[in-house]
N, C-alpha and C positions, 0 to 999 in steps of 0.2 A: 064639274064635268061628270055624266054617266059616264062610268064604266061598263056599263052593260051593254053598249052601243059600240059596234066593230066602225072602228077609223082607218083613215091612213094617213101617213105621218111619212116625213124626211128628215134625215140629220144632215146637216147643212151647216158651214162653216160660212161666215158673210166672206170672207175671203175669196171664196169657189162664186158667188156673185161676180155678174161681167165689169164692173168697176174697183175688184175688191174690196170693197168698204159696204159699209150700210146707206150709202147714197142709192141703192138699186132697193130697198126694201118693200115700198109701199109695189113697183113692179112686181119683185119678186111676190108680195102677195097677193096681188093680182093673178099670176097665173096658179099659185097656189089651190087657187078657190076655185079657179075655174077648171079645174084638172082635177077636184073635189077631195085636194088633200090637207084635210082637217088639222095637223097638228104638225107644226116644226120645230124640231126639237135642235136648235143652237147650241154649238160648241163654248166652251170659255172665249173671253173675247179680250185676254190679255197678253201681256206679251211674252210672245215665244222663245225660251231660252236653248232646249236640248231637241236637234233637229226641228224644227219649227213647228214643232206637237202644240197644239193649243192646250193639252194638259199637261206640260212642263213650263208653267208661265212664270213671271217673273214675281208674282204676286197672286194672288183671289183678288184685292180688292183694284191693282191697277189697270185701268185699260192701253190698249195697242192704241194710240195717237194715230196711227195710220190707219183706223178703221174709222174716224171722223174728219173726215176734212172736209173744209169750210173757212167761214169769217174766224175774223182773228176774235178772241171775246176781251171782253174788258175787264180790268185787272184793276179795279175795285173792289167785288167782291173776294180779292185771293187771302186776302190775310184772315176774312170770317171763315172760310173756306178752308184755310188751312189749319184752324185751330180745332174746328169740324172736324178735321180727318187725320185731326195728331195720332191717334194708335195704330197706323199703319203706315202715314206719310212718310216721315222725318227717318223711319227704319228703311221704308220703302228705297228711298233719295239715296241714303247712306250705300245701302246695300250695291245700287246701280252705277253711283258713282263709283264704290270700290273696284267692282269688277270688270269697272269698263277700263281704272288704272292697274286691273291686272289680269291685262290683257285676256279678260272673256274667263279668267281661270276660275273654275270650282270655288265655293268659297271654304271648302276643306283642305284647299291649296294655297289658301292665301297665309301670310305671313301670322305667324302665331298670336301674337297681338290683335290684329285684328280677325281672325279666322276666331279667337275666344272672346271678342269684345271687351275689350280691358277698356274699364271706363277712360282714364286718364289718353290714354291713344286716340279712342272713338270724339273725346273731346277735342283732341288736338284737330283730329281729321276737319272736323264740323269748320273751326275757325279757317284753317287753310284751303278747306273746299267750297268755302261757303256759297260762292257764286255756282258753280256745279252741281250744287244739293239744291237752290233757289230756281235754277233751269230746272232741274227734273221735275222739282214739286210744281213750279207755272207750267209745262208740261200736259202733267195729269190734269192740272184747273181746268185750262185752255179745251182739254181733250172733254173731261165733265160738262162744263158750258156748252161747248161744241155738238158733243152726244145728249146731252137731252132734250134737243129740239128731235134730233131723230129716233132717238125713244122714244119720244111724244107721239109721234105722224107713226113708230114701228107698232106701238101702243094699242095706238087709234083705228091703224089699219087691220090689227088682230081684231079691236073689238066690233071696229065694223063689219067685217069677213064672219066672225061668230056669230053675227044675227041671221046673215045666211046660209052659214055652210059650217056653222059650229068650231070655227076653227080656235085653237090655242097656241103661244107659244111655250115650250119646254126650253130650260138652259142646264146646261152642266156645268160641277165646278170643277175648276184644276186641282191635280192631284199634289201633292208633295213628293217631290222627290230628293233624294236623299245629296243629291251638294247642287241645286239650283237653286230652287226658289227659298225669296229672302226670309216668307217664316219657318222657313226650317232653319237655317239662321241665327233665327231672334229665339226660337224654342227651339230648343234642342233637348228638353225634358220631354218635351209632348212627342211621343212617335210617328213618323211621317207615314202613315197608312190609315 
């Protein structure tokens, strides 16, 4: 991209889209281009933990399942898939599961044990939640499978739009805040800023 070329651009949330979801994309760049605004710059597209901010998500790498709906996908590729996205999944799972059994709380509020990851605990949790860690992780699959047809066509439609009208997509990432999101959590050496 020139920088030396004056654009215009919207920050745009797919939620604020009349379907909520990324189902409206290839429209919504449709009129992007013909209104000749060249760069949309997308919010995080995770899920929203503190007031529904897209920068207080529940993760970087997971996405809001309610911003791909569609066909169910098939749950053969979940086990490659999940060993693909072992450094963020299995914390990911844990973390969601916890907070949903305490009740939405902090996880600066959650029980000592597991608010410090005491290995022997976090193991216990794993056996006795096991099906509830196994949902959340098929979840994220279902939602990856789901979203990358419409990454694809969201893709496609930027780089078609660019041949005429230069357009680009921009995305931001969520922020860390200090008792939501689960890698602040997982690091708590690394500072949330």
């Amino acid at each position: 991209m020139n920088f030396n070329t004056r654009r215009a651009g919207i920050l745009l949330h797919p939620t604020s889209l009349p379907s909520c979801t990324l189902e409206d994309v290839e429209r919504w760049l449709d009129f992007l281009q013909a209104a000749g605004i060249t760069v949309w710059q997308m919010l995080p597209l995770g899920i929203p933990l503190s007031g529904l901010s897209p920068y207080q998500c529940a993760s970087a790498f997971a996405v809001n399942p309610a911003l791909f709906p569609g066909a169910r996908a098939d749950m053969r590729g979940f086990s490659s898939w999940r060993k693909k996205q072992h450094h963020w999944l299995d914390d990911y799972a844990r973390f969601m599961v916890i907070k949903q059994e305490q009740g939405g709380a902090p996880w600066t509020d959650w029980p000592r044990e597991l608010r410090d990851r005491d290995a022997q605990t976090l193991s216990a949790f794993d056996i006795s939640h096991a099906d509830a860690l196994k949902a959340v992780m098929a979840e994220q699959y279902r939602s990856a499978v789901r979203g990358r047809p419409s990454v694809r066509r969201q893709r496609s439609a930027v780089s078609g739009c660019s041949v005429t009208c230069r357009s680009s997509l921009r995305t931001t990432v969520p922020t860390c805040g200090p008792s939501g999101i689960c890698f602040c959590w997982m690091k708590r050496d690394i500072p949330p800023w």
